[in-house]
N, C-alpha and C positions, 0 to 999 in steps of 0.2 A: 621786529618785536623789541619792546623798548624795557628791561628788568634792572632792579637794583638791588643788590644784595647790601644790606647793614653788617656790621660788627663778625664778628667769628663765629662759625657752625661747624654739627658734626656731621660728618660724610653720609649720614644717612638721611639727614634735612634736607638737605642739597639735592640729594638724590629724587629725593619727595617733593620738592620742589621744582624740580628741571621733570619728573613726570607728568607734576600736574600742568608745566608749560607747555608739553608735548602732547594735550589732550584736549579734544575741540577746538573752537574757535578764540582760538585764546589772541589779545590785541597785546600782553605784555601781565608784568609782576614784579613784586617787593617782597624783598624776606626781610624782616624788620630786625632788629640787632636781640628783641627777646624770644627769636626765633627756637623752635625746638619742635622734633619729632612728633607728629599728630597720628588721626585717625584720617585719611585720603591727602589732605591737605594739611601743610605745618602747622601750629599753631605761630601765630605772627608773620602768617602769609596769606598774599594778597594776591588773588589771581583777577586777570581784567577780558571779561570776555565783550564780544558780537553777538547780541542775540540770543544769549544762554546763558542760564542761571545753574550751581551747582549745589543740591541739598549735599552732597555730604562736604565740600567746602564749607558752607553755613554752622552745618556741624547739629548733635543731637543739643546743645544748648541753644537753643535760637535766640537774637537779641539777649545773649548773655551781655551783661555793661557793667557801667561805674555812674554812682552820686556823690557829689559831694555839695555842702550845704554852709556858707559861710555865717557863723550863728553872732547875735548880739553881747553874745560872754566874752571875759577871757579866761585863761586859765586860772588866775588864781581865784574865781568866781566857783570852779568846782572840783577843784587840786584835792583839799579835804574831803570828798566827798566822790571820788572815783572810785572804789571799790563798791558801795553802795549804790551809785549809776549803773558800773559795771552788771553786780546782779539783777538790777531791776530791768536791763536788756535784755540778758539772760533769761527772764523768768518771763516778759512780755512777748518776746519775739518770736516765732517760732524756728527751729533749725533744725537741719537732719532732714532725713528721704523722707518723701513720702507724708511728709507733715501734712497737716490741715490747720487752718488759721483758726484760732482760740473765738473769733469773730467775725463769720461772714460779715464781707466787705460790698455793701452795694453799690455797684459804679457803673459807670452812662456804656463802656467800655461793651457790654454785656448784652446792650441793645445794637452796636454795628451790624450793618447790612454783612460784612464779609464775612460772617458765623454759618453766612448760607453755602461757601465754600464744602464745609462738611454737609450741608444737609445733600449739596450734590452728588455724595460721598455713599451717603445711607443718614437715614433715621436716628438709627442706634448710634453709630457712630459718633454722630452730632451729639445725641442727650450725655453721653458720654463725656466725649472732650471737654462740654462746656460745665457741665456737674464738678470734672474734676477741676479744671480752672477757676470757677467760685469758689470752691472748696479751698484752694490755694495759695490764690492772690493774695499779698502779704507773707509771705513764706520765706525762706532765707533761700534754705537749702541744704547740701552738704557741701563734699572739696574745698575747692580754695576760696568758696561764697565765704562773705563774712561781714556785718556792723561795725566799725572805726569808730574813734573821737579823736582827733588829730588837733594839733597844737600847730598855728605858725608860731614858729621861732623866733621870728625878728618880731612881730607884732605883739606876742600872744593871744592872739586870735583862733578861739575854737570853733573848727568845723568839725562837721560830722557826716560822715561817707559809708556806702556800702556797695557791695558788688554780687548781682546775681543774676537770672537770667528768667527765661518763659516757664520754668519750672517743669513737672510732669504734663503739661498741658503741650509746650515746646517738644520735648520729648519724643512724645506719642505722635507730636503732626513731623516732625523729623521720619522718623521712621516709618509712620505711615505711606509718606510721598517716597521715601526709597524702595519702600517695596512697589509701590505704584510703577516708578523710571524702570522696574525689573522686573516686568512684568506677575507681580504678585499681588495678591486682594489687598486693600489699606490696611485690615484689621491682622493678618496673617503674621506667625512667628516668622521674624527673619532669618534667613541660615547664619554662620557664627563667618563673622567680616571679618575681612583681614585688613590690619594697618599700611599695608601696601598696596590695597588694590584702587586701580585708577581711580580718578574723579568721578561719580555720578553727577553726568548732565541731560538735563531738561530744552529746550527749545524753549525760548519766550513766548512764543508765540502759539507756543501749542496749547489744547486744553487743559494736559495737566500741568504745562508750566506758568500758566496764567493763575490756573489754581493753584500752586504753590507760592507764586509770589504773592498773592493776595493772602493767605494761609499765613505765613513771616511775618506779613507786615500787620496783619492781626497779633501774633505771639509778639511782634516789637512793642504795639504799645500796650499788650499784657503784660510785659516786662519793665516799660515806663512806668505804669500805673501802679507795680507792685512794689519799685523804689521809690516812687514818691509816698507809697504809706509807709515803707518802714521808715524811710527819712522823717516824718510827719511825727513817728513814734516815740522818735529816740529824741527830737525838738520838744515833745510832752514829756517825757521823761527829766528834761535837763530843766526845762521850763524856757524854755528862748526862742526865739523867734527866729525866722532865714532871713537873712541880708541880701542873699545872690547864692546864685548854685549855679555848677556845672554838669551835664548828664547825658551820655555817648552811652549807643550798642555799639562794643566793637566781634561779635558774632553774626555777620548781617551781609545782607545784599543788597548795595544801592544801584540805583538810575543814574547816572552822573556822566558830565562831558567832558572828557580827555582828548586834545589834540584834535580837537574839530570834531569830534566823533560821540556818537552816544554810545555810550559801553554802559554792560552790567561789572560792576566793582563786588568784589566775592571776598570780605575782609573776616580771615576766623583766627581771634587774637590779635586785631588789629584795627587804633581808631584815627576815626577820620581826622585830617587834620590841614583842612581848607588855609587859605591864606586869613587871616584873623578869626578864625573855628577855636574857641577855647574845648580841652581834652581835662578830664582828671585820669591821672595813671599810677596808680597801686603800686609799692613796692612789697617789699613781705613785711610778716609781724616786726621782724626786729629794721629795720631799712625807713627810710624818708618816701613820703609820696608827693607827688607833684600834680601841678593846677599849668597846664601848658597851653598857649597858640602860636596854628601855623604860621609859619612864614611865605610871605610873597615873594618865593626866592625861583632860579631853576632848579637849587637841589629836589626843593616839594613839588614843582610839578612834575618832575622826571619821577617820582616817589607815588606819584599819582595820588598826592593828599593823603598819605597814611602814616601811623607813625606805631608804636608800641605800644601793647596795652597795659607792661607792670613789665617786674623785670628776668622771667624765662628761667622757666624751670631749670636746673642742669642735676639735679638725680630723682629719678621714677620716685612714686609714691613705693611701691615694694623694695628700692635699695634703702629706701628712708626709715621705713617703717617695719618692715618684715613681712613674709609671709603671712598672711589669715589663713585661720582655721574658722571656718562662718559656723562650726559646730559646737566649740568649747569659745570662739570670741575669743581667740589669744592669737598672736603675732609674734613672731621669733624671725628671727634673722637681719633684722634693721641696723643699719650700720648709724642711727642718730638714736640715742638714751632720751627720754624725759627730763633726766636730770641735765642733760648737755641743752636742752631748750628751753626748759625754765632758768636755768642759770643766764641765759644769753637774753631772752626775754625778759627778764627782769635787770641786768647787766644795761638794756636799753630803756630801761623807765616804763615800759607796757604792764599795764593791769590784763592781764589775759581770761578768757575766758571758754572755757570747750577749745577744738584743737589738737589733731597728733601731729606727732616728728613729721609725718608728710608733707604737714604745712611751716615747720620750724625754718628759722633762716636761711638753715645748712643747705636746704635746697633749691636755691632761688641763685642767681646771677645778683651784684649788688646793682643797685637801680639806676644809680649814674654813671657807670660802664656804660649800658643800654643808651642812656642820655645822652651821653657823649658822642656815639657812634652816629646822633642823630640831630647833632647841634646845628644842622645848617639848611636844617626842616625847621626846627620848634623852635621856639623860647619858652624859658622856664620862669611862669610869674610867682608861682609863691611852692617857696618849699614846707613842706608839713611833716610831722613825727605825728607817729602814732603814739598815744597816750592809753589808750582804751583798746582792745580788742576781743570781737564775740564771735565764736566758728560753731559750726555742729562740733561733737562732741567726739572721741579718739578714733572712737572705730564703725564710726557709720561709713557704708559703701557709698561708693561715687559712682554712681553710674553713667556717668558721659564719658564716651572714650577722649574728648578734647578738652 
């Protein structure tokens, strides 16, 4: 079995990681340097199976990713006028749980044959899923989703970048299929999951795991399709036009050929990064993000083409933020102030927008640590700051445990 551990971890990654090695048919693995404690599988881990696909590997975000969009501006084209941008994202976009898009979005996306997966499912099931999926498309989200305007540095050259995933549509077909692998009806309340408990695996071959994988790759380019409207959005807004873009799920399960062999690749927090494959990878609000491609090297085939998706959490959303009361909406206990993130967020030149200490600096690994531990994978083509940032707003819940 052939695995490669990135940068430094904490003893219970590790642990979550050598389980999920230890379960099925597993051909090998990557714990990527922005590695950290997940829900079945780390978040910046890569399991490579025989034959088998893993829903809770994939994770309740399905095709969660990153856009980023190289625009005709530069900065000093909207320098003056970034707080004014800033709200008019603000006020376009939609963000937070549960959103509905201000403007049903019709797309070809809606007519795919693989929507018949659920009808195989049930009826209801189906009017369901795909209701709320129209309903959404175009939708942020909450967590660490979020709207960009990014400055290169050397050029001043404005991109514009976001990061989100299948929304409630991904969600529900997540859980659906776990309860399915567990023997449970699709629609049924799940019992309350543990973060340690093994991998949930499917057979490829089997009926429900045929339908799961066709199920994915439906929520991936639900996921595609709902970053290219808000990229589309924030280009109407600024007024400019896309040059080139880059655009990765790294929540996802691909087909791919390793070492002579067909394997399912299980990457949750983790993007592809083929030999000349360009990646965009997020760092936090206050941090540089990066425009990277593989390398044709053996470090990346040993890596099995993966590389980091941003740069790894290192304190829980609850040491960040504190305790919720979802009755009074107050928080107490957070070891990060408002005042200690707007100070620092603004200390790096970001115009911010919605946002709690959850997602503040303090919580993040800095992004070229991670880069570094992975320098013999990637190269780094263009480094970017954030100038602009849009989040849902302090205390909406996050419901994906990854």
């Amino acid at each position: 079995m052939k695995t490669t551990v990135f940068g430094e971890h904490e003893e219970q990654t590790l642990r979550q990681f050598q389980n999920c090695l230890n379960t099925g048919q597993v051909i090998g693995g990557v714990l990527c340097a922005d590695g950290h404690y997940g829900y079945s599988q780390p978040v910046g881990g890569v399991v490579v199976y025989d034959r088998q696909i893993s829903p809770s590997g994939v994770g309740y975000d399905i095709a969660c990713g990153n856009k980023a969009v190289l625009t005709n501006l530069k900065y000093s084209d909207i320098k003056k006028d970034l707080p004014q941008i800033m709200n008019a994202i603000n006020a376009k976009i939609s963000f937070g749980i549960g959103r509905k898009n201000k403007e049903q979005v019709d797309h070809e996306l809606f007519d795919d044959p693989d929507w018949n997966v659920y009808r195989q499912i049930g009826q209801q099931e189906h009017d369901k899923l795909k209701k709320l999926a129209i309903e959404q498309l175009g939708t942020v989200g909450s967590g660490n989703h979020y709207v960009d305007i990014l400055v290169d540095e050397k050029t001043q050259e404005v991109w514009v970048a976001n990061h989100f995933g299948s929304r409630g549509f991904g969600h529900k077909t997540a859980s659906g299929f776990l309860n399915l692998a567990n023997g449970r009806l699709f629609s049924d309340k799940a019992p309350g999951e543990s973060m340690e408990q093994a991998p949930t695996l499917l057979d490829l071959d089997s009926e429900v795991g045929d339908m799961y994988f066709r199920a994915m790759t439906l929520a991936g380019r639900y996921a595609y399709a709902g970053r290219d409207y808000v990229a589309d959005q924030v280009l109407s807004i600024l007024g400019a036009a896309p040059l080139f873009s880059v655009h990765n799920h790294h929540n996802f399960a691909w087909k791919e050929n390793h070492f002579g062999q067909e394997t399912i690749v299980v990457r949750k927090g983790a993007t592809p990064s083929a030999a000349g494959q360009l990646g965009f990878i997020g760092g936090s609000m206050g941090d540089i993000c990066v425009i990277v491609k593989g390398k044709d090297t053996e470090a990346n085939i040993n890596a099995f083409s993966s590389t980091v998706h941003g740069a790894g959490r290192i304190m829980s959303r609850t040491q960040a933020a504190g305790k919720m009361n979802w009755k009074t909406r107050q928080r107490s206990g957070g070891q990060i102030t408002e005042k200690q993130m707007y100070r620092a967020v603004k200390a790096f030149g970001v115009e911010l927008r919605g946002a709690g200490t959850d997602e503040s600096p303090f919580v993040y690994r800095k992004l070229q640590t991670v880069l570094d531990a992975h320098k013999d994978t990637i190269e780094v083509l263009h480094v970017l700051k954030p100038v602009g940032v849009c989040m849902a707003g302090a205390n909406e819940l996050d419901p994906y445990k990854d």
